[in-house]
C-alpha positions as CSV (number, residue, x, y, z in Angstrom):
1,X,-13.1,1.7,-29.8
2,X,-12.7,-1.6,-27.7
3,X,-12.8,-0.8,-23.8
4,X,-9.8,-2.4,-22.5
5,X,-6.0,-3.1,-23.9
6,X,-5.0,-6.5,-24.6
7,X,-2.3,-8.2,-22.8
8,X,0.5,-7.6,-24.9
9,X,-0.7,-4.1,-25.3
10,X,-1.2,-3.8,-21.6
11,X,2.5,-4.9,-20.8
12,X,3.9,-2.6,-23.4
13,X,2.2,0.4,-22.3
14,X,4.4,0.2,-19.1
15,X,7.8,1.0,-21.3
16,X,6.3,3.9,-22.3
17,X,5.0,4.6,-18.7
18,X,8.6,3.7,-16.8
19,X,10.4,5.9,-19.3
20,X,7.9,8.9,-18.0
21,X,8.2,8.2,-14.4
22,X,12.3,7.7,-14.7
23,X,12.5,11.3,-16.4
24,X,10.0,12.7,-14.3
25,X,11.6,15.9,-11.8
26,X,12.4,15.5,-8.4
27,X,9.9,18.0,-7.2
28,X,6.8,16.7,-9.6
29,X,7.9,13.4,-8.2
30,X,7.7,14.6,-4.8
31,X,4.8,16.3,-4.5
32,X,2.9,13.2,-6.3
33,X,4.5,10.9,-4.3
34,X,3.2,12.8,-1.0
35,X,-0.4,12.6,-2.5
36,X,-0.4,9.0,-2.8
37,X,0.8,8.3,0.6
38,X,-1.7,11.2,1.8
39,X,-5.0,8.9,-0.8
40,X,-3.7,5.6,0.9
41,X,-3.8,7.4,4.2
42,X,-7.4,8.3,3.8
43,X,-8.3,4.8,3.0
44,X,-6.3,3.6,5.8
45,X,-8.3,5.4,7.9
46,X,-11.6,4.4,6.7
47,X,-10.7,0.5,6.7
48,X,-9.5,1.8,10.7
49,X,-13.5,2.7,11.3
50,X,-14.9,0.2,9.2
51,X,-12.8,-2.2,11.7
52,X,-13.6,-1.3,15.0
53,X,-16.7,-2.8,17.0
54,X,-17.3,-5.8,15.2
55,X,-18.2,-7.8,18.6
56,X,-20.8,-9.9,20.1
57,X,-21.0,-9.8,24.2
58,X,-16.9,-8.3,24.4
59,X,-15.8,-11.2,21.9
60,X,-14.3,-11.3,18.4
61,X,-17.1,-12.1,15.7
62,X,-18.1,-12.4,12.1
63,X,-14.3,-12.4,11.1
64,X,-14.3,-12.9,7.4
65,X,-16.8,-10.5,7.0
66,X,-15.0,-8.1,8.9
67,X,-11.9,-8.3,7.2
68,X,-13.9,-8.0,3.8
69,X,-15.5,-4.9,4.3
70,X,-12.1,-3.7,5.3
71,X,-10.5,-4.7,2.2
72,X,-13.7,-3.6,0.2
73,X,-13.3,0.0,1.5
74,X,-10.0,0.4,1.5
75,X,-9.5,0.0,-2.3
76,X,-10.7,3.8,-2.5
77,X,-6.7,4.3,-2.1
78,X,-6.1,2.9,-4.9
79,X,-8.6,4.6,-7.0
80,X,-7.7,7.7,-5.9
81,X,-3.9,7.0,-6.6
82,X,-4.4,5.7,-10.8
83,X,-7.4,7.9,-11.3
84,X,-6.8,11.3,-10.4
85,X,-2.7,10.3,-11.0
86,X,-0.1,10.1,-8.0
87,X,3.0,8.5,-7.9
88,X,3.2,5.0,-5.6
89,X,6.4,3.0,-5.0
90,X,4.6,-0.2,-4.9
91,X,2.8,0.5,-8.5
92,X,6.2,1.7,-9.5
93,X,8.0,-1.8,-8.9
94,X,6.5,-1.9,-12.4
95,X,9.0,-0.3,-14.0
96,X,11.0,-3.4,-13.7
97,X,9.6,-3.7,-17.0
98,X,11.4,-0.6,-18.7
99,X,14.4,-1.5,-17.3
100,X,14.6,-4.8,-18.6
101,X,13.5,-3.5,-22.0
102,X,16.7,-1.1,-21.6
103,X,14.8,1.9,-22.0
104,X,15.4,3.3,-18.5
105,X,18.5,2.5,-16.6
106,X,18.9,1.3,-13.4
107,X,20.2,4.5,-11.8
108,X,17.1,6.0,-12.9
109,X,14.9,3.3,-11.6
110,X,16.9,4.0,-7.7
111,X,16.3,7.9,-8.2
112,X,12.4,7.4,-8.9
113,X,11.8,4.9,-6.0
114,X,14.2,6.3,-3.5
115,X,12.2,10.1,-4.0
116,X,8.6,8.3,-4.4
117,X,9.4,6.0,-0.8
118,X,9.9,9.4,0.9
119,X,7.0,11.1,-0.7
120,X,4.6,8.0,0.3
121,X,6.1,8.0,3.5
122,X,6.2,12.1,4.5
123,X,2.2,12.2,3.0
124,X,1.1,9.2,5.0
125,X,3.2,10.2,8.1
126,X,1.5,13.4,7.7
127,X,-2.0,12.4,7.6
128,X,-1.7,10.4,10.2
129,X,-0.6,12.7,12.1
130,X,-3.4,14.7,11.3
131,X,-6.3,12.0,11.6
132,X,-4.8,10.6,15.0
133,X,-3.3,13.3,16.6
134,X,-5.0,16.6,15.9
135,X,-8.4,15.9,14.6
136,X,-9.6,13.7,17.8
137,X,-10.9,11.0,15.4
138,X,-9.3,8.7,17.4
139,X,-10.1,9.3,20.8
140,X,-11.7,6.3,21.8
141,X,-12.9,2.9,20.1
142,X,-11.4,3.7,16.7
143,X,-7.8,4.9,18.3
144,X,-8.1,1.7,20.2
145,X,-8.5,-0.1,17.0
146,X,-5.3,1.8,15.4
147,X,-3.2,0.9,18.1
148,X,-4.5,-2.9,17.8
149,X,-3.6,-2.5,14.0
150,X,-0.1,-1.2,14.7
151,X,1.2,-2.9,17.8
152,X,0.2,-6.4,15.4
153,X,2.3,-4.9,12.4
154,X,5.5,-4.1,14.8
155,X,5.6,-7.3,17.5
156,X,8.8,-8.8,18.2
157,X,7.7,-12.0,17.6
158,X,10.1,-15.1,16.0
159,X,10.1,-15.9,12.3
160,X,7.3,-12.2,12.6
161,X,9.5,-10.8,9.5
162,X,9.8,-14.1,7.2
163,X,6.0,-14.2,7.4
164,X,5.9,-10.5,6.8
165,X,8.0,-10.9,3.4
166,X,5.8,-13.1,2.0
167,X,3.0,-11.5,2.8
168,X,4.8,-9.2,1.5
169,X,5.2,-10.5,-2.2
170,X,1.3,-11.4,-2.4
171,X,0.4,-8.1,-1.4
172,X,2.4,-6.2,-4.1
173,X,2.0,-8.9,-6.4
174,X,-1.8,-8.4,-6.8
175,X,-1.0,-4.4,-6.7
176,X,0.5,-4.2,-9.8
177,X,-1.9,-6.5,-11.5
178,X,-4.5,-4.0,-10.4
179,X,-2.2,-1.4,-11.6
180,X,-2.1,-3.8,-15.0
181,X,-5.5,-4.1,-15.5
182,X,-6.5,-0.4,-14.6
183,X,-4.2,0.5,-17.6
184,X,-6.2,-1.8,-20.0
185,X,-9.9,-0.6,-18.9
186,X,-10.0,2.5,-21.2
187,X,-12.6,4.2,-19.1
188,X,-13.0,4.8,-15.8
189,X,-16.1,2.3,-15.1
190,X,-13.5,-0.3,-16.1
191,X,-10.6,1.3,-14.0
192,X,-12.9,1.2,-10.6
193,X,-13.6,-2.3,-11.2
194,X,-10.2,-3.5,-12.1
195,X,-9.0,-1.7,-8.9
196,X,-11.8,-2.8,-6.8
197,X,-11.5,-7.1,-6.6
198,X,-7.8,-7.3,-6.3
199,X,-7.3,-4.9,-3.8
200,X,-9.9,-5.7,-1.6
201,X,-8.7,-9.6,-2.2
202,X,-5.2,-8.5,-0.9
203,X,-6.5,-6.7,2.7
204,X,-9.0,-9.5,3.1
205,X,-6.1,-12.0,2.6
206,X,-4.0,-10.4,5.4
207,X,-1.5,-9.4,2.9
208,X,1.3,-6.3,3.9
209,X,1.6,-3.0,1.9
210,X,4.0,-0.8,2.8
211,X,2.8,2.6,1.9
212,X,-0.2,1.2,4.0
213,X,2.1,0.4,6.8
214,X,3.4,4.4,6.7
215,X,-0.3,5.7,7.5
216,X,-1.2,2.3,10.0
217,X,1.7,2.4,12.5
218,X,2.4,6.2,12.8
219,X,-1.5,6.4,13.1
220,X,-1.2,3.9,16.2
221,X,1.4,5.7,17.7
222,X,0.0,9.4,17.6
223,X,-3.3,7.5,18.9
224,X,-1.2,6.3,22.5
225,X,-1.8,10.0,23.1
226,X,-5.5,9.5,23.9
227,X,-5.7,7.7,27.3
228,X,-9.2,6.5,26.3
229,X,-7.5,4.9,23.1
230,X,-4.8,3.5,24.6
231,X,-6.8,2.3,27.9
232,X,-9.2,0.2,25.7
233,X,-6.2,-1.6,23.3
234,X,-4.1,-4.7,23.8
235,X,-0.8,-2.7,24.7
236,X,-2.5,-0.5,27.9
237,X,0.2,-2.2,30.2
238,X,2.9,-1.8,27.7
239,X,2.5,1.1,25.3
240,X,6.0,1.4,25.2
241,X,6.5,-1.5,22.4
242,X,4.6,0.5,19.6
243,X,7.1,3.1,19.0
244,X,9.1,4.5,16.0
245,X,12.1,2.2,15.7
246,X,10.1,-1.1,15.7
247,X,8.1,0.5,13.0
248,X,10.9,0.5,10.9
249,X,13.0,-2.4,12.2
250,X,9.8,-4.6,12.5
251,X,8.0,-4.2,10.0
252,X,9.0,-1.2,6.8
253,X,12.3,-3.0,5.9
254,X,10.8,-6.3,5.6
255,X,8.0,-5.5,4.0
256,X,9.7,-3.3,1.6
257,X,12.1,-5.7,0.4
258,X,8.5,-7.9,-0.5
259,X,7.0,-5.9,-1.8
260,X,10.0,-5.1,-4.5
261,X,10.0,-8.8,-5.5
262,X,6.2,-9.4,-5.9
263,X,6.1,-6.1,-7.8
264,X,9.3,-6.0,-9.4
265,X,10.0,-9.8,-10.3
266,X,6.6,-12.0,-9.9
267,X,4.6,-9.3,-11.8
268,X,7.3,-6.8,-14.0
269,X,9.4,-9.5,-14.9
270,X,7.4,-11.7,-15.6
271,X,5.2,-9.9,-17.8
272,X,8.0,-8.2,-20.0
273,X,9.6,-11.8,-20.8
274,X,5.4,-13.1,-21.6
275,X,4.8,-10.3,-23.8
276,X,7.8,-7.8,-24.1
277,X,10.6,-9.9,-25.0
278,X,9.1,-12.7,-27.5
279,X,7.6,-9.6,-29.3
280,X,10.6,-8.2,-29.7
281,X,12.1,-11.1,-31.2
């Protein structure tokens, strides 16, 4: 038995898959979707810790290394999203490739990301809520750090959203070829390792994820609740800029729409017309 799918085989597996997923209820959908924003969450948080302190004498330092370690650690979202099994809008842009095969219809595609975007965002939401608020984790350096993260993903800043789309597009783009190539590894060895390098490569790039952005921003804003947090991050004087609607106006809408067309088109599409389409002709 060979230990990984080819690439044809690889691109057709996903009809199959998108078929599932479209005909999936609303409340298995649901309640998978919330897990997958609650496993991003907890890698969210993680990449938060692994972030914070990386000074030397109260300045910035050792940047790249930084951000690697933050990207290395937080691919344990992903992992915990294919392996177990949860449902993720951003893997799901995938199903672009159903769709274009005809076996799903578009309707269908709508009703399976509108229901998985609310999961993500109600199960991230939630544990940040829990992490930041409740749990004290954040009371201090690492809340400072949240708030950093957040009040960086929502500034009102010009031409802030048209660099946000494209990060946008690289982000989800090299999602669903980690989605892709943890299909072909047929064991889970394979599946880690497939996950590992082009997740990590995405948060080390500086590259936007939406389901990410759910747990980052809340987790900032429940964190301005801990004076020591807030005290100790760049918005102390202005706290009031990191709220609810710039999180959405800012920053979710934008990087949305991105993350649709590196999923959707530069991976889905792609892929069927490579290895979908000619086959079927």
């Amino acid at each position: 038995m060979k230990n990984f799918l080819a690439p044809q085989e690889m691109a057709n597996a996903f009809i199959n898959i998108g078929k599932a997923k479209a005909n999936n209820s609303v409340g298995k959908l649901f309640v998978l979707a919330i897990l997958a924003g609650c496993f991003i969450g907890f890698a969210a948080h993680l990449a938060t810790v692994v972030g914070t302190g990386w000074t030397i004498d109260g300045a910035p330092a050792l940047f790249g290394l930084k951000k690697f370690f933050i990207g290395a650690v937080f691919s344990v979202g992903l992992m915990l999203v294919i392996i177990p099994g949860s449902e993720l809008f951003t893997g799901n842009n995938l199903m672009s490739i159903a769709l274009l095969n005809k076996d799903i219809s578009f309707a269908k595609l709508l009703r399976n990301w509108g229901i998985v975007f609310v999961g993500n965002f109600v199960g991230s939401v939630f544990l940040a809520w829990m992490f930041a608020r409740m749990s004290g984790l954040t009371d201090g350096a690492v809340g400072a750090t949240a708030i950093n993260i957040a009040a960086g993903k929502t500034a009102a800043i010009e031409g802030h959203n048209l660099q946000f789309f494209f990060r946008a597009i690289g982000c989800n783009w090299l999602v669903c070829l980690t989605v892709l190539m943890a299909t072909s590894a047929q064991d889970i060895g394979g599946k880690i390792l497939a996950i590992f390098f082009p997740i990590m490569a995405f948060v080390t790039s500086g590259f936007e994820h939406v389901v990410a952005n759910m747990y980052f921003i809340p987790a900032g804003i429940f964190s301005k609740h801990f004076d020591a947090a807030l005290g100790a991050s760049k918005i102390a004087d202005n706290p009031d800029v990191l709220n609810w609607g710039t999180m959405v106006s800012q920053n979710l809408i934008t990087v949305t729409l991105g993350n649709i067309v590196g999923g959707a088109i530069f991976c889905g599409c792609v892929y069927w017309w490579i290895y979908v389409k000619e086959a079927k002709k």
